[in-house]
C-alpha positions in Angstrom: -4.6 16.0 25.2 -6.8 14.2 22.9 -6.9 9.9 22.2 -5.1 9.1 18.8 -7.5 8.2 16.4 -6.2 5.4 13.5 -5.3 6.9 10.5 -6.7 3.9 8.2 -10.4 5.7 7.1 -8.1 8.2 5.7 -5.4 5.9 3.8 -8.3 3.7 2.3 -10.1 7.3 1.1 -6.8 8.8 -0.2 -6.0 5.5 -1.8 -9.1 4.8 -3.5 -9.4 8.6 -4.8 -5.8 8.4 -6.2 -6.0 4.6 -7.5 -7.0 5.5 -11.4 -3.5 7.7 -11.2 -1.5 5.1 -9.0 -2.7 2.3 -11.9 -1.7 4.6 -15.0 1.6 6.6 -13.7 3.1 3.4 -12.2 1.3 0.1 -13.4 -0.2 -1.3 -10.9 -2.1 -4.0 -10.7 -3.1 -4.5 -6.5 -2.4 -2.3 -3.8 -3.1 -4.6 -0.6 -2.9 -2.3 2.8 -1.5 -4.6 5.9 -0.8 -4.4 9.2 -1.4 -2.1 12.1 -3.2 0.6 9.9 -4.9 -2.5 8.4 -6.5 -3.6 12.1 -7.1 -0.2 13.0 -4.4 -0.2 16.0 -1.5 2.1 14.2 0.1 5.2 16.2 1.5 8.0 15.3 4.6 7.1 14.3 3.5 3.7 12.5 4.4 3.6 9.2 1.9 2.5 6.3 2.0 -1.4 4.7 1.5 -1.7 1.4 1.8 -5.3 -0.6 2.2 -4.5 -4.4 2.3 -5.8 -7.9 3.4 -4.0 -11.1 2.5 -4.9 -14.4 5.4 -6.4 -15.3 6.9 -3.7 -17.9 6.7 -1.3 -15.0 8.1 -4.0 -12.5 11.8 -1.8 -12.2 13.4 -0.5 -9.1 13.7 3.5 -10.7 9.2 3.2 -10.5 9.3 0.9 -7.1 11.0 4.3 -5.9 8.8 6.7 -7.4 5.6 4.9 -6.1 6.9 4.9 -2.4 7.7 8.9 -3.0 4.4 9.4 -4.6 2.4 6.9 -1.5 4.4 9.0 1.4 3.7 12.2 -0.5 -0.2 11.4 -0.9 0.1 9.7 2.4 1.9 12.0 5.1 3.8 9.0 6.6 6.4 6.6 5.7 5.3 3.5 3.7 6.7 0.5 3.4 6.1 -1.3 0.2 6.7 -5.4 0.0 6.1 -7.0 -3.2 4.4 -10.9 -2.5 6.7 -12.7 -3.9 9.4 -11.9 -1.1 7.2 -13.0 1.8 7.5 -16.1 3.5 4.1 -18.4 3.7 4.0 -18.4 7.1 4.2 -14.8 6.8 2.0 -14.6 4.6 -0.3 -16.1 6.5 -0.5 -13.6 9.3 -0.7 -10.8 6.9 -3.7 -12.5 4.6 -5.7 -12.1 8.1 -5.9 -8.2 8.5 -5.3 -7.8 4.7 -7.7 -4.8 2.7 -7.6 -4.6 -1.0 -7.5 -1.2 -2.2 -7.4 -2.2 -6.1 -7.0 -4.7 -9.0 -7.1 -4.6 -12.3 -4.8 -5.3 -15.5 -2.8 -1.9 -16.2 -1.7 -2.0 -19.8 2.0 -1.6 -20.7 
């Protein structure tokens, strides 16, 4: 039985190579991976992070769907995505420490 090797070289390459699509199909503007996939210390049942911000035309809970369909599909896992404005600062904090940009930009509307 082999050691269980983090999945995060593999979310930051499969994010980066679909982050021109992710920006046009669904408007966003960052795509912040967190937590244990972040530090490198996921298993294989952890799900993937994912702070977000939409442009704000694109800002509605039909596309906030779509996006986590599209994430897990690209992905192979569950992902659990948190828009900033719902986190606490304290929060915040702790997930500002292990935090990995995967993109910004303005996305036009």
């Amino acid at each position: 039985m082999s050691a269980y090797t983090s999945i995060k070289p593999f979310v930051l390459k499969t994010l980066t190579q679909h982050l021109s699509e992710i920006q046009a199909a669904y408007g966003i503007q960052t795509l912040t991976l967190f937590g244990s996939v972040a530090r490198g210390d996921d298993m294989p049942d952890s799900d993937i992070d994912l702070l977000y911000t939409f442009a704000s035309a694109y800002d509605t809970f039909d596309n906030y769907l779509a996006l986590a369909e599209y994430l897990e599909t690209i992905l192979g896992r569950k992902v659990d995505l948190i828009s900033p404005e719902y986190l606490k600062p304290r929060i915040r904090t702790r997930i500002e420490k292990d935090a990995i940009t995967c993109g910004e930009g303005s996305v036009s509307a």
